[in-house]
TORVO-869335 format. One record per residue: x, y, z of N, C-alpha, C in turn; residue number from 1. Coordinates in steps of 0.1 Angstrom, whole numbers. Example, Ala and Ser with C-alpha at 12.3 -4.5 7.8 and 13.67 -1.06 7.14 Angstrom:
! TORVO-869335
<site n_x="132" n_y="-57" n_z="78" ca_x="123" ca_y="-45" ca_z="78" c_x="132" c_y="-33" c_z="78" k="1"/>
<site n_x="128" n_y="-22" n_z="71" ca_x="137" ca_y="-11" ca_z="71" c_x="129" c_y="0" c_z="79" k="2"/>
//
This chain:
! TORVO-869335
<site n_x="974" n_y="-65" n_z="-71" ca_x="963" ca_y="-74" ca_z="-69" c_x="969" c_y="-87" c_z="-64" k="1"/>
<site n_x="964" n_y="-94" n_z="-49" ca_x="967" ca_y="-102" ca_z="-46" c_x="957" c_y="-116" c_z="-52" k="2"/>
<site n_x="963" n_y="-129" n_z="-48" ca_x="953" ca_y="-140" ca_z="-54" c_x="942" c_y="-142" c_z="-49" k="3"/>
<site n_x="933" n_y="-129" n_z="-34" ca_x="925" ca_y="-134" ca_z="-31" c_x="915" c_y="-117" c_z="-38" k="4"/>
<site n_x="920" n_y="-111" n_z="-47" ca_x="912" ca_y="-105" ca_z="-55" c_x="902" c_y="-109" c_z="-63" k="5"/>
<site n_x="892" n_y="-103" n_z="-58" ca_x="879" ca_y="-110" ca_z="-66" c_x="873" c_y="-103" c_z="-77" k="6"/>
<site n_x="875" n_y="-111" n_z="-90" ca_x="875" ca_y="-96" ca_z="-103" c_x="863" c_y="-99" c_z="-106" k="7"/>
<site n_x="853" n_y="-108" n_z="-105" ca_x="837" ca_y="-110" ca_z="-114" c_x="829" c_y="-104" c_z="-102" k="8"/>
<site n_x="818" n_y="-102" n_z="-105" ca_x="808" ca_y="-100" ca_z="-92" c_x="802" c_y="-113" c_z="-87" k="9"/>
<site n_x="795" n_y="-113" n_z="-77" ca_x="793" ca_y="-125" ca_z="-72" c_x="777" c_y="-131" c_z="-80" k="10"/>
<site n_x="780" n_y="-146" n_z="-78" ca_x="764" ca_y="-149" ca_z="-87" c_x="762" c_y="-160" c_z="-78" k="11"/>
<site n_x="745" n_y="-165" n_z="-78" ca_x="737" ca_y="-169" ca_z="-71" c_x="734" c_y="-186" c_z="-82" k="12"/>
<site n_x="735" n_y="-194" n_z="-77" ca_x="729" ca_y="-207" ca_z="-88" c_x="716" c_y="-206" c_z="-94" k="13"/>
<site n_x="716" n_y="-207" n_z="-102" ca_x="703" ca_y="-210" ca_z="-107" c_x="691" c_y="-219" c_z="-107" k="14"/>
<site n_x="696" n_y="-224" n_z="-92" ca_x="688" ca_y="-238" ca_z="-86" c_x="682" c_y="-231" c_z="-73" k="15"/>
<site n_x="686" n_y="-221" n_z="-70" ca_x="690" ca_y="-214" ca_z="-56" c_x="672" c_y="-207" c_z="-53" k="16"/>
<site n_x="665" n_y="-206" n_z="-64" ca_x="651" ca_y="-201" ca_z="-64" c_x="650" c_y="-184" c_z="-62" k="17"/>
<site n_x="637" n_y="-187" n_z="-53" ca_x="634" ca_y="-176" ca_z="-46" c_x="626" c_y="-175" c_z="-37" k="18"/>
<site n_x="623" n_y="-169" n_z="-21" ca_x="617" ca_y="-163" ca_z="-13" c_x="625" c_y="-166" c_z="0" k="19"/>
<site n_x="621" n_y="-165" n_z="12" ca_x="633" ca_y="-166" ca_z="24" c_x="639" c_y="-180" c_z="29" k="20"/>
<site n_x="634" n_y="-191" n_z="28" ca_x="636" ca_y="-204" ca_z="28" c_x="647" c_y="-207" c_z="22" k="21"/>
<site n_x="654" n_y="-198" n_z="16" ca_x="663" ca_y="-208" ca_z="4" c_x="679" c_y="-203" c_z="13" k="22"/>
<site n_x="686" n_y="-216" n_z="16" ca_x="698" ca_y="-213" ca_z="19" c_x="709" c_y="-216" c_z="10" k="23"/>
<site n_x="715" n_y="-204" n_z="2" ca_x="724" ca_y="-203" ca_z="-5" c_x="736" c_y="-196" c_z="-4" k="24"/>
<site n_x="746" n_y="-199" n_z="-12" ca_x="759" ca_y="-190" ca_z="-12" c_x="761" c_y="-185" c_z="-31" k="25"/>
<site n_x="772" n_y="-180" n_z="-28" ca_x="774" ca_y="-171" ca_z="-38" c_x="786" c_y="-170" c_z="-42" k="26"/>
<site n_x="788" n_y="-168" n_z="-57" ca_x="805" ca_y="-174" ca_z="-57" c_x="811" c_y="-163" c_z="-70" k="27"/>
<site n_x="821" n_y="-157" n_z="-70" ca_x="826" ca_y="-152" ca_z="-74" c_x="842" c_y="-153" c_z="-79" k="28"/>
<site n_x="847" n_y="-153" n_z="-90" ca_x="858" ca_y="-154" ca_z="-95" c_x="868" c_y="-146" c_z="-83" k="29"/>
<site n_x="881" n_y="-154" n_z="-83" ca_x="890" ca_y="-144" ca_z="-79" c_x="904" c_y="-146" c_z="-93" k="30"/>
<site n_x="915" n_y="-133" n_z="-85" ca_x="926" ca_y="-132" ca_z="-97" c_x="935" c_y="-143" c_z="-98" k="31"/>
<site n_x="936" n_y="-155" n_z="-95" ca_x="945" ca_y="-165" ca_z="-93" c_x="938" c_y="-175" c_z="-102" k="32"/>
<site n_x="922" n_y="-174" n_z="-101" ca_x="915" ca_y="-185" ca_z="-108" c_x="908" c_y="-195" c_z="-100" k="33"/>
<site n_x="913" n_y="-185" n_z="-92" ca_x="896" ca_y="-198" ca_z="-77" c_x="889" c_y="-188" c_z="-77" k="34"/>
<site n_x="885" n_y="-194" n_z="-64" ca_x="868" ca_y="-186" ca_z="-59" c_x="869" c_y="-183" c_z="-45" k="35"/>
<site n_x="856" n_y="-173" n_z="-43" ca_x="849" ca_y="-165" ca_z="-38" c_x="844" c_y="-169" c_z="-26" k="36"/>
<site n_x="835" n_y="-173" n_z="-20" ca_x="824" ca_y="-182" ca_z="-18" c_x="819" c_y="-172" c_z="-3" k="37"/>
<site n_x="807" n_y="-166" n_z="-4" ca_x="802" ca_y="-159" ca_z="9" c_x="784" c_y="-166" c_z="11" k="38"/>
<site n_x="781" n_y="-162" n_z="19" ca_x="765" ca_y="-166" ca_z="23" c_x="756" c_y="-156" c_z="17" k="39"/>
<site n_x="749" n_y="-162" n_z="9" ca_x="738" ca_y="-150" ca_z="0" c_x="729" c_y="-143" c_z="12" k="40"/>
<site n_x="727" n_y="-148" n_z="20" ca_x="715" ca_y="-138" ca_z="29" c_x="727" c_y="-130" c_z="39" k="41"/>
<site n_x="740" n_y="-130" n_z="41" ca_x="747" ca_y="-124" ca_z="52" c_x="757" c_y="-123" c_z="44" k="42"/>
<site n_x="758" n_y="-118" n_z="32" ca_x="769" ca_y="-109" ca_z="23" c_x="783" c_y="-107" c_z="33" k="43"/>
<site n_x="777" n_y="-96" n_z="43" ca_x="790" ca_y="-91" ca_z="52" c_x="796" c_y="-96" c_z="62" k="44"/>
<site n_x="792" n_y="-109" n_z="62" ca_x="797" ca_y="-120" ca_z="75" c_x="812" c_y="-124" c_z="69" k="45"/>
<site n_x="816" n_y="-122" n_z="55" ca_x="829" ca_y="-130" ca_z="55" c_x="826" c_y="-136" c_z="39" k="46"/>
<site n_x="841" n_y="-140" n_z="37" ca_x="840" ca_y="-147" ca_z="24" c_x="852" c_y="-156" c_z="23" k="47"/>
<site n_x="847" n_y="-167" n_z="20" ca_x="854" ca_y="-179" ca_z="24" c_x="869" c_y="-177" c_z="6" k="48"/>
<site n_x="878" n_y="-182" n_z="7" ca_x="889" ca_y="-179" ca_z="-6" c_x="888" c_y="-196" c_z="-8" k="49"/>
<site n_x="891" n_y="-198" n_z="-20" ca_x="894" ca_y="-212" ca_z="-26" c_x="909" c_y="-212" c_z="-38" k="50"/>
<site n_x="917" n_y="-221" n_z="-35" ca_x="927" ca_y="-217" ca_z="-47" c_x="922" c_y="-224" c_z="-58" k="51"/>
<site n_x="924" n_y="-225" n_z="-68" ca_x="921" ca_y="-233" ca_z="-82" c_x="923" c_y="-248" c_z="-80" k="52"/>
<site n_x="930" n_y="-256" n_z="-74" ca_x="929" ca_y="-269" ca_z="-75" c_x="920" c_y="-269" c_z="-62" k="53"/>
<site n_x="919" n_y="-264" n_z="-51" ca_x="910" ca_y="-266" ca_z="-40" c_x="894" c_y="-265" c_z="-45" k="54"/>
<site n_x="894" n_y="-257" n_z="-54" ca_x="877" ca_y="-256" ca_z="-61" c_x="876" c_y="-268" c_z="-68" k="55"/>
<site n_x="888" n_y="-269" n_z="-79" ca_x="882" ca_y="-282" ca_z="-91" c_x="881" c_y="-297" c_z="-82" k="56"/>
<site n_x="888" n_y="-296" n_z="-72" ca_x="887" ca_y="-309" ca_z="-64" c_x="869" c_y="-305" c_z="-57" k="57"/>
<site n_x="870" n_y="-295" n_z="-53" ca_x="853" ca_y="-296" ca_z="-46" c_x="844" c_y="-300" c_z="-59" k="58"/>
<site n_x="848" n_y="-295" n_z="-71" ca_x="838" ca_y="-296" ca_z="-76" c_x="837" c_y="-312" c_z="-83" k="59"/>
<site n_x="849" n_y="-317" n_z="-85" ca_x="851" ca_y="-335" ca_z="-89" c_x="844" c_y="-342" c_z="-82" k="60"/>
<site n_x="845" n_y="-334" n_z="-65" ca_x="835" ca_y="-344" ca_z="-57" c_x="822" c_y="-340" c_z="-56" k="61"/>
<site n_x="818" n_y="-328" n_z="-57" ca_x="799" ca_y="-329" ca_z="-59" c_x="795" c_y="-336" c_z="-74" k="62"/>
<site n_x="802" n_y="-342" n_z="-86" ca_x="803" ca_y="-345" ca_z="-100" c_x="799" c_y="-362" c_z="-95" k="63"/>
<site n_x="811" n_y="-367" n_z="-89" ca_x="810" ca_y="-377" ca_z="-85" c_x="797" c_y="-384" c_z="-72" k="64"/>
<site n_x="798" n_y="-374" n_z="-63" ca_x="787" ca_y="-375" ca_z="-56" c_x="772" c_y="-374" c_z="-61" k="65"/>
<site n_x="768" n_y="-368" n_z="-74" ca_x="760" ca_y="-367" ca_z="-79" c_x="755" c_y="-380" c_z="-93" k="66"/>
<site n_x="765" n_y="-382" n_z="-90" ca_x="766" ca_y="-399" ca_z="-101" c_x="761" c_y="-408" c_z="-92" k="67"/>
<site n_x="761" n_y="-409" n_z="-82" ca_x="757" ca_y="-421" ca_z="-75" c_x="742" c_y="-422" c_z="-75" k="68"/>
//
């Protein structure tokens, strides 16, 4: 298993709704301890890899971006 093994299934936010309007992604654990990250309506276009400090830094800055 390399680090860009993705062991969870992929999940959808729970902000993300429902009917065709909604543009979301989808994010899934990988074996290293990052993520996943593909386009919920185009699954088979690709799936973006994140290492573990490249995720916790994205996510410090939507934390902080959301403080303002």
């Amino acid at each position: 298993m390399n680090s860009k093994s993705i062991v969870s299934p992929f999940s959808k936010s729970s902000y993300s709704g429902g009917g065709t309007a909604n543009e979301c992604v989808e994010v899934a654990h990988t074996s290293d301890g990052g993520r996943a990250v593909r386009d919920s309506k185009e699954p088979g276009r690709g799936v973006a890899h994140f290492a573990p400090g490249a995720w916790r830094a994205f996510l410090t800055h939507l934390n902080r971006t959301q403080a303002l």
